[in-house]
FIDRENNU-991208 format. One record per residue (C-alpha): residue number from 1; residue in one letter; z, x, y. Coordinates in pm, 1 decimal. Layout:
{NUM, 'A', {Z, X, Y}}
...
***
This chain:
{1, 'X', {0.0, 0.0, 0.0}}
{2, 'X', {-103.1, 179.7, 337.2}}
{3, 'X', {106.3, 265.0, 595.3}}
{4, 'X', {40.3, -21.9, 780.1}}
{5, 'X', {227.8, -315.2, 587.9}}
{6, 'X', {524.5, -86.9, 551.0}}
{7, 'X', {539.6, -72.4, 937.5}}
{8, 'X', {459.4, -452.2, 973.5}}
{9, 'X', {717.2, -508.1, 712.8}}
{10, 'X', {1003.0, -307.9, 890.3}}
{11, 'X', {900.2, -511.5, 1212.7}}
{12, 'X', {913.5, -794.3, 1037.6}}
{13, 'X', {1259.3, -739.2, 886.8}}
{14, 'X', {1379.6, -703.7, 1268.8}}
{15, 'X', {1223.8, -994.8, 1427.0}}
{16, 'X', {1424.7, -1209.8, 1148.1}}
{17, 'X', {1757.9, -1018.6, 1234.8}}
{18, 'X', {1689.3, -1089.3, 1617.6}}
{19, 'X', {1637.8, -1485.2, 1540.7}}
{20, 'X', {1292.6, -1458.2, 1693.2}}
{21, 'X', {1043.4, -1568.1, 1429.5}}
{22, 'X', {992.3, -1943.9, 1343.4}}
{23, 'X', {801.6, -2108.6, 1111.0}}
{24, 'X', {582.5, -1781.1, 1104.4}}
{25, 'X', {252.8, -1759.5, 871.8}}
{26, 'X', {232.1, -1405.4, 654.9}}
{27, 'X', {37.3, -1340.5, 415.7}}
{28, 'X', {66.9, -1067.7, 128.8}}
{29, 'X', {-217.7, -891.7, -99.8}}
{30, 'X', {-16.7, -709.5, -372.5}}
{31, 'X', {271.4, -572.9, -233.7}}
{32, 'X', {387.0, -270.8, -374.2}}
{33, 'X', {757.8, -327.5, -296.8}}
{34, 'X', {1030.1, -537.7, -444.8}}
{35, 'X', {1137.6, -777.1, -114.6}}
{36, 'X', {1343.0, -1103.6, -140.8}}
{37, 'X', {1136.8, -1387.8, 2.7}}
{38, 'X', {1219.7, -1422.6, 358.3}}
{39, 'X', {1417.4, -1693.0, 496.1}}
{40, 'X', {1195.0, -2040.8, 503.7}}
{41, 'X', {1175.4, -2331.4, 760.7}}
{42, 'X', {947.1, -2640.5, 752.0}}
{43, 'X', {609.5, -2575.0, 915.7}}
{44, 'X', {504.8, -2907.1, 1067.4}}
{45, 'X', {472.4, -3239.5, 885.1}}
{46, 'X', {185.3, -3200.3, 645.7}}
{47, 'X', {266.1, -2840.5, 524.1}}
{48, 'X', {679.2, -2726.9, 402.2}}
{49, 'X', {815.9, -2420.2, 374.3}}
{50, 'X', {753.3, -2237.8, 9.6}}
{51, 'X', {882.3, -1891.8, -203.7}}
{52, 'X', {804.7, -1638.0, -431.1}}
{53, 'X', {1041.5, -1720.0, -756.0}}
{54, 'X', {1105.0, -1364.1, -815.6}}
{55, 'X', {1103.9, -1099.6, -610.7}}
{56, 'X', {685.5, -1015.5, -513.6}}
{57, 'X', {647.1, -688.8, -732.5}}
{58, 'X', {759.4, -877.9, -1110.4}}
{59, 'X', {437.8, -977.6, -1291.0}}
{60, 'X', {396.2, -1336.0, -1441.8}}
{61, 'X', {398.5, -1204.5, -1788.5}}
{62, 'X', {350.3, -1500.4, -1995.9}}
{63, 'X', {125.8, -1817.4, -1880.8}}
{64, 'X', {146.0, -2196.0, -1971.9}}
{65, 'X', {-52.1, -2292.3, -2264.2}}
{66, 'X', {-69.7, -2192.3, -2638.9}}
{67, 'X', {84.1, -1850.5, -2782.2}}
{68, 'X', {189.5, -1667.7, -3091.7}}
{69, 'X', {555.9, -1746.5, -3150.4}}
{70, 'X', {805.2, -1531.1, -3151.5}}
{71, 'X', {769.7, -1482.2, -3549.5}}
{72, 'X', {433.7, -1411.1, -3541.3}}
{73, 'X', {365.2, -1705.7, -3777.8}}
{74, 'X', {237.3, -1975.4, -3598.8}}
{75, 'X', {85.1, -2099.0, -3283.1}}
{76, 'X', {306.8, -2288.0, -3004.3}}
{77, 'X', {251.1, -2435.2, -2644.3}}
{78, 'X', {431.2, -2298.1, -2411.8}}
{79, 'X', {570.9, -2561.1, -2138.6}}
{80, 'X', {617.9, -2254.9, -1864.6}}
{81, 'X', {542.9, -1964.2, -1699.6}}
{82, 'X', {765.4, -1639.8, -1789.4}}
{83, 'X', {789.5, -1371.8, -1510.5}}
{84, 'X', {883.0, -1010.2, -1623.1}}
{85, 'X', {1242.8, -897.4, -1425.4}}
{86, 'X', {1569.9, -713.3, -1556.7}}
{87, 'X', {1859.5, -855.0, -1597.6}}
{88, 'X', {2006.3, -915.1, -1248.7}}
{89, 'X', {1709.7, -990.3, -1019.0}}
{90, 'X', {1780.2, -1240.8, -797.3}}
{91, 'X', {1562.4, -1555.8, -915.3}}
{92, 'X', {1455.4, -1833.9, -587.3}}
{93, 'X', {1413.3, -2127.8, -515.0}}
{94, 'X', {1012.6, -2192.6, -502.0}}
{95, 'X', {1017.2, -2500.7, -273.7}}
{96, 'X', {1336.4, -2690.9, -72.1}}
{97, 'X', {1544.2, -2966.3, -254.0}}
{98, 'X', {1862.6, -3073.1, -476.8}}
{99, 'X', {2010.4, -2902.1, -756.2}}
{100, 'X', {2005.2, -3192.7, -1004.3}}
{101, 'X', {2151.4, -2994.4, -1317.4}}
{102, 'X', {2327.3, -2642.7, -1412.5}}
{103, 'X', {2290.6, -2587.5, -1738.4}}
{104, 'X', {2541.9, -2368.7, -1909.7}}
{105, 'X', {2530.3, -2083.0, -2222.7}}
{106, 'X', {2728.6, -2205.2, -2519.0}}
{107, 'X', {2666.7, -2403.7, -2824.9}}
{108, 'X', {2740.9, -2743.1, -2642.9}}
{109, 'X', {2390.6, -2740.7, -2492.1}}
{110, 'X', {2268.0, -3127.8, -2557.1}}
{111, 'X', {1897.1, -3178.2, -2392.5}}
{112, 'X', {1897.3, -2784.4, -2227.4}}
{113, 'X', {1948.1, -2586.9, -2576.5}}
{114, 'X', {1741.3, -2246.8, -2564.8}}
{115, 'X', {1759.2, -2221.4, -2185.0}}
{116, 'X', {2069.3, -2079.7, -2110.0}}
{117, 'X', {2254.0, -2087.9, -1800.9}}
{118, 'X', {1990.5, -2272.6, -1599.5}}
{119, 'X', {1876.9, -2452.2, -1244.6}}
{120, 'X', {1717.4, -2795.4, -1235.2}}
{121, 'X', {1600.1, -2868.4, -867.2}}
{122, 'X', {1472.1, -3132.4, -760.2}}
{123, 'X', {1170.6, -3204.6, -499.6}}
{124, 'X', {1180.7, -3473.9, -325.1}}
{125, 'X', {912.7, -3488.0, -172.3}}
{126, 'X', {670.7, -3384.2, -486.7}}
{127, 'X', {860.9, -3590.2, -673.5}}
{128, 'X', {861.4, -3293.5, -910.0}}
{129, 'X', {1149.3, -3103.7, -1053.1}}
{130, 'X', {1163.2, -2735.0, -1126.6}}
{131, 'X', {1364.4, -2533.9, -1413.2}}
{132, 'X', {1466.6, -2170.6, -1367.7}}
{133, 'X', {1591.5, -2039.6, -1731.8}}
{134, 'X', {1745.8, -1799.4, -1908.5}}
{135, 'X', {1985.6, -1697.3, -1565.3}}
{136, 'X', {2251.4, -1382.2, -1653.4}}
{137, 'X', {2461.2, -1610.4, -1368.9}}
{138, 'X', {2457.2, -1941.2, -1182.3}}
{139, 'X', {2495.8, -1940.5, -783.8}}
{140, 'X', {2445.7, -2318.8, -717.4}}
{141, 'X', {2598.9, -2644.8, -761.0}}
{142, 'X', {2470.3, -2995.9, -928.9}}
{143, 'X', {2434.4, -3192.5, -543.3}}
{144, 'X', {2398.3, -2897.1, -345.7}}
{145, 'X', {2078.8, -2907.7, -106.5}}
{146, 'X', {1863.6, -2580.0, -125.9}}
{147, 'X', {1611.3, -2450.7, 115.7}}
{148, 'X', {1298.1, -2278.2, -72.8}}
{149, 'X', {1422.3, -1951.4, -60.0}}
{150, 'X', {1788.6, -2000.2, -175.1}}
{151, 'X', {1906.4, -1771.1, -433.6}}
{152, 'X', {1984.9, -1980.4, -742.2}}
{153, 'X', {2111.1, -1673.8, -982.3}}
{154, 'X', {2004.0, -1425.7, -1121.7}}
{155, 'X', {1741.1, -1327.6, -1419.0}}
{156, 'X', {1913.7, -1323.0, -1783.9}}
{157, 'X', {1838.5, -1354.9, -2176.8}}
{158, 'X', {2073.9, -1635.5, -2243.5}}
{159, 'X', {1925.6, -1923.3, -2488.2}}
{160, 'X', {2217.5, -2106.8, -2659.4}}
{161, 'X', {2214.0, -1840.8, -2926.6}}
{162, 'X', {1848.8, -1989.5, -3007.1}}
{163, 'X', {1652.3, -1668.6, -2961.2}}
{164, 'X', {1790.7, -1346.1, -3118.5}}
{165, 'X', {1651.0, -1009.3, -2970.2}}
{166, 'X', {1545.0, -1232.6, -2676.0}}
{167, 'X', {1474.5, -991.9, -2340.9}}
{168, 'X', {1557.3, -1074.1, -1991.8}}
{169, 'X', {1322.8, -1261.0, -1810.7}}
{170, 'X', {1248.6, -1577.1, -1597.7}}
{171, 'X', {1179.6, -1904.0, -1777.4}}
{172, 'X', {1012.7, -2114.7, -1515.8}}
{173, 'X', {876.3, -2511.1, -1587.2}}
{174, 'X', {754.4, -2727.4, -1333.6}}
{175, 'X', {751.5, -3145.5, -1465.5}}
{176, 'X', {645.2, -3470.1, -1341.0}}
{177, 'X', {799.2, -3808.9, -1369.8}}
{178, 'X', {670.7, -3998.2, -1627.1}}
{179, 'X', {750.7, -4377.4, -1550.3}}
{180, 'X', {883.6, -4505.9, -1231.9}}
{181, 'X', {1283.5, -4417.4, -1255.0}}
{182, 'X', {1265.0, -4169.1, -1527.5}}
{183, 'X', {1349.6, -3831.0, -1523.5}}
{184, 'X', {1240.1, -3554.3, -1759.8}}
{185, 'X', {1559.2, -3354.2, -1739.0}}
{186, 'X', {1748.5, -3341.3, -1957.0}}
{187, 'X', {1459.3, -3463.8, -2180.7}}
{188, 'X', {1216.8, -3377.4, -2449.1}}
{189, 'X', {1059.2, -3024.1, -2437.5}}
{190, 'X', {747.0, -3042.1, -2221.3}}
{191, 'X', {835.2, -3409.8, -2110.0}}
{192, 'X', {663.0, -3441.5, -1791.7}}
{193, 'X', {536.4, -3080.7, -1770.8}}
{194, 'X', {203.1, -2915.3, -1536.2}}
{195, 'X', {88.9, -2586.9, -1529.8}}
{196, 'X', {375.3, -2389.5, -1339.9}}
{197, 'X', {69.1, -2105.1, -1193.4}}
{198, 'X', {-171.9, -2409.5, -1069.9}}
{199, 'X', {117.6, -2582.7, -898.6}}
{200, 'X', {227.2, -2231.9, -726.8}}
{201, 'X', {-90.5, -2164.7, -680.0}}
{202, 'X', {-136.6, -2518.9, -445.2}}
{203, 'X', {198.8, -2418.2, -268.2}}
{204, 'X', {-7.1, -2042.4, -188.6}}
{205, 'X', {129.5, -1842.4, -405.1}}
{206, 'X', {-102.1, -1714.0, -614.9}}
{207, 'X', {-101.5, -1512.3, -916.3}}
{208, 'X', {-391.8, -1363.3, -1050.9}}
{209, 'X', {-489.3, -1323.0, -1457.8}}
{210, 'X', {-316.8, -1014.9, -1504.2}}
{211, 'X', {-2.4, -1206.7, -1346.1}}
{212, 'X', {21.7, -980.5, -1044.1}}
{213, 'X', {78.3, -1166.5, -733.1}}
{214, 'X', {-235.4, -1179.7, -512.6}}
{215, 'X', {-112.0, -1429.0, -224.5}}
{216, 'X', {183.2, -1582.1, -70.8}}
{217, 'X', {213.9, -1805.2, 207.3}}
{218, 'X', {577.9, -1830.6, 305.8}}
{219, 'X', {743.3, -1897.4, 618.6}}
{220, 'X', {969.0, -1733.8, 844.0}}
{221, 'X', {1261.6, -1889.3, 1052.3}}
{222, 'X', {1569.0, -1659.9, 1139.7}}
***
């Protein structure tokens, strides 16, 4: 990355600390650094503030769709998107909303078993909830009201004692409502689900086929 956006960057990092920048536009073509996503204010009425779910240099290493299992016997769809972060990276909230669940690790896991400690949020105006999975710890509350940037935990391997030899990474769904008053969480696995990359992807942030992030829109407020 040239010399440039580490300049910009720096600049950047001070306008926030001086309370200057709001609702800011920026733009970033594969960073080479590891930055939290900023903090995010609404931009207008037609377009809301969004975030990187892991920090901008950890790859989406595993898309939505159909994959070897983790036996190597058979074939299974995958409801989610897995990014590639150690234990202890600090996991965000993609888009403002609710925490609507906190899921815990232990055997008593009913309709969350294999995710771990894990954040259900809920977006309102989507009317689409997102799942964060597999957290080493939880930092919100069920009821508390997020901004998209919010730290929610941090990256983990927990699974309910489901997945033995598991590594650390970021389990991340995105699902609809099914039928007027229904929610998928807690629910059947895949109830509700969309492609977690296309539905980044139509917040701006994109990730390209090698998972390496290519775009992201986010904005700024101090």
């Amino acid at each position: 990355m040239t010399n440039t956006f580490i300049s910009s960057h720096k600049r950047l990092a001070q306008w926030l600390s001086w309370g200057l920048v709001v609702g800011t536009m920026i733009a970033f073509a594969r960073p080479a650094q590891a930055f939290g996503p900023p903090e995010s204010a609404a931009l207008g009425p037609e377009r809301e503030a969004s975030s990187v779910p892991v920090p901008f240099d950890r790859k989406l290493s595993s898309p939505y769709g159909w994959r070897m299992g983790r036996t190597g016997k058979a074939r299974l769809f995958h409801f989610a998107v897995d990014f590639a972060a150690g234990a202890g990276t600090p996991v965000f909230a993609v888009r403002g909303g609710i925490v609507a669940h906190v899921a815990k690790e232990g055997r008593r896991c009913k309709g969350f078993c294999g995710y771990g400690n894990a954040v259900v949020v809920y977006h309102e105006k989507e009317d689409v909830w997102t799942l964060y999975a597999h957290l080493s710890k939880v930092g919100v509350e069920v009821g508390q009201k997020i901004r998209a940037g919010a730290e929610l935990g941090a990256v983990g391997a927990t699974c309910n004692r489901r997945f033995k030899g598991m590594g650390a990474h970021l389990h991340f769904e995105v699902r609809e409502r099914l039928e007027p008053g229904d929610e998928p969480f807690p629910g059947k696995p895949g109830a509700g689900a969309v492609d977690p990359q296309l539905w980044l992807a139509s917040l701006g942030v994109v990730y390209d086929k090698k998972g390496r992030l290519v775009r992201a829109e986010l904005s700024i407020s101090p």
